[in-house]
C-alpha positions as CSV (number, residue, x, y, z in Angstrom):
1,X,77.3,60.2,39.0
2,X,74.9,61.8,41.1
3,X,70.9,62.4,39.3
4,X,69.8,66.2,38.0
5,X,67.8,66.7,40.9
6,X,70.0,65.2,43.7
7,X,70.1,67.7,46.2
8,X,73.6,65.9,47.6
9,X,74.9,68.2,44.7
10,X,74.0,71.6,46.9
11,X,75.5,70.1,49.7
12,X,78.8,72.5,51.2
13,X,80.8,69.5,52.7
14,X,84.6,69.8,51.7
15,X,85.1,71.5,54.7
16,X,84.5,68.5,56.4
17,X,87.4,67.1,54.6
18,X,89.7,68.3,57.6
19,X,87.7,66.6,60.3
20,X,87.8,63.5,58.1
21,X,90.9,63.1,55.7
22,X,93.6,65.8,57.3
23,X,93.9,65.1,60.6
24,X,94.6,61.2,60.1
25,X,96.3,61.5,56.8
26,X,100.2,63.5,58.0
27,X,102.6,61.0,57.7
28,X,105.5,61.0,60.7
29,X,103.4,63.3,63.0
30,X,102.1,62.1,66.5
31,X,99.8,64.9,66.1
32,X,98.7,66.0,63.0
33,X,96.6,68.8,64.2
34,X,99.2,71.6,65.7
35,X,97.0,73.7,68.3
36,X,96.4,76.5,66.7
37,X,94.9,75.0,64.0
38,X,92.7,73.1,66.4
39,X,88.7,74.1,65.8
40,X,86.9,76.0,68.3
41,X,84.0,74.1,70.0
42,X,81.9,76.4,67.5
43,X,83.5,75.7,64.3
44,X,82.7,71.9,65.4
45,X,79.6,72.0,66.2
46,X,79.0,73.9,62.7
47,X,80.3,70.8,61.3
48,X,78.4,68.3,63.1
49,X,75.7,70.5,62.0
50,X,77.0,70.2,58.3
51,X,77.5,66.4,58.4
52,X,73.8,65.7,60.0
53,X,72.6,67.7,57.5
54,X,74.5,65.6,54.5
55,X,73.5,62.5,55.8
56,X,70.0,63.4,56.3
57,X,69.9,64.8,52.4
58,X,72.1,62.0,51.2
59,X,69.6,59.3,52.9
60,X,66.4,60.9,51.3
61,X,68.5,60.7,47.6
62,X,68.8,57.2,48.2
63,X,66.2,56.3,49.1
64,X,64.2,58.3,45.9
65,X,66.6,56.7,44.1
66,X,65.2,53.1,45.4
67,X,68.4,52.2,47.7
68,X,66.3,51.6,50.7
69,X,68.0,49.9,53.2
């Protein structure tokens, strides 16, 4: 649904999904996340990194698509 020229389509975000989705998402478990599938501080500050960028891009879309807030 997105325009020809939305630069939200170059955007790398489905490896967000596991900051987002996965770790609230595992039925029955107290903690979803074992430990050694925990991110290092690196990996999440990469994808703070990656979701500031995303909303920055996404933002400027909308708004050149008229969906100023």
């Amino acid at each position: 649904m997105l325009p020809d020229a939305s630069e939200s389509r170059n955007l790398a975000v489905a490896g967000l999904t596991v900051y987002a989705v996965d770790q609230r998402c595992v039925a029955g478990t107290s903690n979803p996340m074992a430990l050694s599938e925990r991110p290092t501080w690196d990996e999440a500050d990469e994808a703070i990194d990656e979701a500031e960028l995303a909303l920055t891009v996404i933002r400027a879309d909308l708004d050149a698509a008229g969906w100023s807030p």
